[in-house]
C-alpha positions, 0 to 999 in steps of 0.5 A, a space after each residue: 685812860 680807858 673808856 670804853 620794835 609792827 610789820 610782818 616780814 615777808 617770808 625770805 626767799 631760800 637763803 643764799 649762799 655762804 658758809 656762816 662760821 664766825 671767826 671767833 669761838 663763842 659760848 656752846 650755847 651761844 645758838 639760843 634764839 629769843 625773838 628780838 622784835 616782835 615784827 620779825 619772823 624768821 624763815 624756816 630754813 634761815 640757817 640752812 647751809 649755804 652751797 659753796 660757790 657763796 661769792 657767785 653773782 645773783 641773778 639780777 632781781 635777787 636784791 630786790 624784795 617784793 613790790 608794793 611793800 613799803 618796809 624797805 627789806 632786801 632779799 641776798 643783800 650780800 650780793 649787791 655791788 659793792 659789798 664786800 664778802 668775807 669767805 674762807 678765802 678770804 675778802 671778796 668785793 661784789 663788783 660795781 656800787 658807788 663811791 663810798 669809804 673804804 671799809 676793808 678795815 672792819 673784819 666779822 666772821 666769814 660768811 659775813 659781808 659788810 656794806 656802806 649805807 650812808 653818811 650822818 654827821 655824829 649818828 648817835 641814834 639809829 632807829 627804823 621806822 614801819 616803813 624801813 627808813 632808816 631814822 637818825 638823831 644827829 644833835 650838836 651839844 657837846 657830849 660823851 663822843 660825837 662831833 659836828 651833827 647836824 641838830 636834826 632828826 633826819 631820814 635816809 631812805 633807800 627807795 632802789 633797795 641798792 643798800 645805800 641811801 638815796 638821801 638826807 632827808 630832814 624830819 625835824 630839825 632845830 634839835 641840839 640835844 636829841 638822841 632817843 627815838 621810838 615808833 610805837 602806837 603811830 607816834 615818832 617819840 625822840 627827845 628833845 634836850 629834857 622833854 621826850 616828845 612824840 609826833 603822829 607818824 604814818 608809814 611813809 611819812 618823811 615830814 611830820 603829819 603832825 604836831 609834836 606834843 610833849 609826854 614828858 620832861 625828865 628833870 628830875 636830876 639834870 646833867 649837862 653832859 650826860 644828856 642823852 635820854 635813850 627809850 624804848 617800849 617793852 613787850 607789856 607797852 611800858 616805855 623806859 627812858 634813860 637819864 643820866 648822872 655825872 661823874 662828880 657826884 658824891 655818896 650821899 646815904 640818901 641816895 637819890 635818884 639821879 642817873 637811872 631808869 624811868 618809866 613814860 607813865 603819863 605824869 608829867 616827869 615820868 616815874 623813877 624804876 631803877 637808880 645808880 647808874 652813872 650814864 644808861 646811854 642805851 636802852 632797848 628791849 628785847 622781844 619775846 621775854 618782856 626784859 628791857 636793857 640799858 648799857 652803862 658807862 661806869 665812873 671813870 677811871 675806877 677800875 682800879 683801885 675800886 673795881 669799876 666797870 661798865 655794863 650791861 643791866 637790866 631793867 627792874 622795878 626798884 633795883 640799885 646800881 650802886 652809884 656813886 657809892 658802889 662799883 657793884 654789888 659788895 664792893 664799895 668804891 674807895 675813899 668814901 667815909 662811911 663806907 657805904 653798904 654795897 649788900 643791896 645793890 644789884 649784880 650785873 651779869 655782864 661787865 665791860 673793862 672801864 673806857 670800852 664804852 659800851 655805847 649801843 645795844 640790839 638784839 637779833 631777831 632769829 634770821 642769823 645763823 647759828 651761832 649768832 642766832 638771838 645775840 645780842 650786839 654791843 657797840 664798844 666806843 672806846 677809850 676818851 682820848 686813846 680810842 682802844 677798845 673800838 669793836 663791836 661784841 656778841 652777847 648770848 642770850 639765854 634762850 629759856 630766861 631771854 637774859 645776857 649769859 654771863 661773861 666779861 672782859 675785865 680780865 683782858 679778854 672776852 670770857 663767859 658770853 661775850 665773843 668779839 663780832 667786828 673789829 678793825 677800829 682799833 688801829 692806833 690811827 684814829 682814822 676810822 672814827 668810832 663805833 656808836 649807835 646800832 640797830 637791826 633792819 626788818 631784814 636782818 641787817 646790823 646797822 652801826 652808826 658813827 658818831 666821830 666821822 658820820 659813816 653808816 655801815 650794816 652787817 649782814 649774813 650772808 644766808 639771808 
């Protein structure tokens, strides 16, 4: 079976050194560039071509961004011990840096380097906050992936900029079923089992300055193992929470509202915006567009005979995604008596084989260089039991419309605007955990997170 957000950056310093062409071959309009978080300016000369001697040791402050600024950026990170450079010559540790795990495994596009950065039991959420701390949601009810977390929102700064975490640091704990956080309008909002609550917030604070108060208490439909209640806010200050179905449910000609997207829009349970998704495990917005995402796990086991597939969706006043009556639009799931009408429902523009898993989505803010500029980033979890199809994907972005171009793995292999970025966890083993939660620093690095051995790694060009 297979399964599978505000501080203006300072300017970067000139990009340091390292040819940028990936290792595999994306869409020809893959460079489109929409800006993926509104506090992100890129430097003008980003993607400017690196000189050829990338791997050279910088000069001893250039990891180090400006003092006094508390939003936890690093100039060149690639070229802080311990990162390990991937050139055309091939992979090339940076000397020095601390224990850590051996990440030779993961492989991304040369001109790319890969960084350990700390270790969260079961990360499933990873979110910074104004003033870059990295935020992580470790809860312990048993869900879709994951194992042993610490039922807590915890906070790992790194205060010596040397690109790992100084510290665990507990925010909030007795949290067992928490995963979505946001910082928006001076408030920490995360979940907490049903309820989405949020807690003032200052840059800085590493303990709550205040009292958690609730906003909402999503109850409208409960699944015990699709719990997860992701949320962001798009660029019109609407905040979008996701809630999830289950697999078992029945085509009923009604069709309710179970798993889908609502809106925060201050009635006590939220308003309903999208229906027909089994789990919306991830929901981020991109910037620049007002166009919100949320990535869907499909019915298990659907994708034959009843064309089932996971996806990428966006996020629209009263559209329908079909389930559990429709894998997509026309296309009826089989056995179902009547046959329900599929017509109506909404047309996904991106799809994932059933068991990829697609488990986390951000978008990139217009720092990396071409042709990954304006991507968006898709973490791939995996089949249940089996764990093929761990990798992490690229998604071109239109740069007029700000929408995924269209693409696809249904048929075996990334069509259209997909494009593999990291892989290296599918290796048969089952020693490299799962790839799960994902998100941009202010600087340009890609966090992932995860959720099966706790590791947190990040992703960097290295022309930052």
């Amino acid at each position: 079976m297979r399964r599978t957000l505000a501080l203006v950056l300072l300017s970067l310093a000139a990009a340091y050194a390292c040819n940028a062409h990936p290792s595999a071959s994306p869409p020809a309009d893959a460079s489109a560039s929409p800006p993926a978080d509104a506090s992100v300016s890129p430097p003008a000369d980003a993607s400017a071509s690196p000189p050829a001697d990338a791997s050279a040791s910088p000069p001893a402050d250039a990891s180090a961004s400006p003092p006094g600024e508390p939003d936890g950026s690093i100039l060149h990170p690639c070229t802080l011990p311990g990162s390990i450079q991937h050139t055309a010559s091939g992979a090339v540790v940076v000397p020095g840096g601390g224990a850590g795990p051996d990440l030779g495994f993961i492989q991304v596009p040369v001109g790319f380097c890969v960084h350990y950065y700390g270790t969260v039991p079961d990360a499933r959420q990873l979110r910074f906050a104004p003033g870059g701390e990295l935020f992580v949601a470790s809860p312990t009810t048993a869900t879709t992936g994951g194992v042993g977390g610490l039922a807590a929102i915890v906070v790992l700064p790194d205060d010596d900029r040397d690109g790992v975490a100084d510290s665990t640091l507990t925010y909030l704990g007795s949290l067992p079923s928490t995963q979505g956080l946001l910082f928006t309008g001076g408030f920490l909002y995360y979940q907490d089992a049903t309820r989405i609550m949020r807690v003032p917030y200052a840059t800085g604070d590493r303990t709550p300055s205040g009292t958690s108060q609730q906003v909402a208490d999503i109850t409208v439909y409960t699944s015990t193992l699709h719990w997860p209640k992701t949320l962001d806010v798009a660029d019109d200050g609407t905040l979008y929470v996701g809630n999830g179905g289950d697999q078992g449910e029945t085509c009923e000609p009604t069709h309710p509202f179970h798993g889908g997207i609502l809106a925060l829009d201050g009635s006590p349970g939220g308003a309903p915006v999208a229906k027909g998704l089994r789990n919306p495990i991830a929901v981020r917005c991109a910037r620049g567009h007002d166009h919100c995402f949320a990535v869907e796990l499909g019915k298990d086991s659907s994708m034959a005979p009843d064309f089932g597939r996971e996806k990428i969706v966006p996020i629209r006043q009263g559209d329908d995604w079909g389930f559990p009556c429709c894998a997509t639009q026309n296309t009826p799931y089989a056995g179902i008596t009547p046959v329900p009408d599929c017509s109506g429902v909404a047309a996904e523009s991106d799809a994932f084989y059933i068991g990829d898993t697609p488990f986390g989505i951000d978008f990139e803010s217009g720092l990396w260089p071409a042709p990954w500029t304006g991507y968006g980033i898709v973490t791939l979890h995996g089949s249940f039991g089996l764990w093929t199809g761990e990798r992490v994907v690229g998604v071109a972005m239109d740069p007029t419309t700000g929408m995924p171009v269209s693409g696809s793995d249904l048929e075996g292999g990334d069509t259209g605007g997909l494009v593999d970025f990291a892989t290296g966890w599918d290796d048969g083993l089952f020693d490299h955990g799962r790839p799960a939660s994902v998100t941009f620093s202010r600087d340009g690095r890609l966090f992932i997170g995860n959720d099966n051995d706790g590791t947190i790694v990040w992703i960097a060009p290295m022309t930052l």
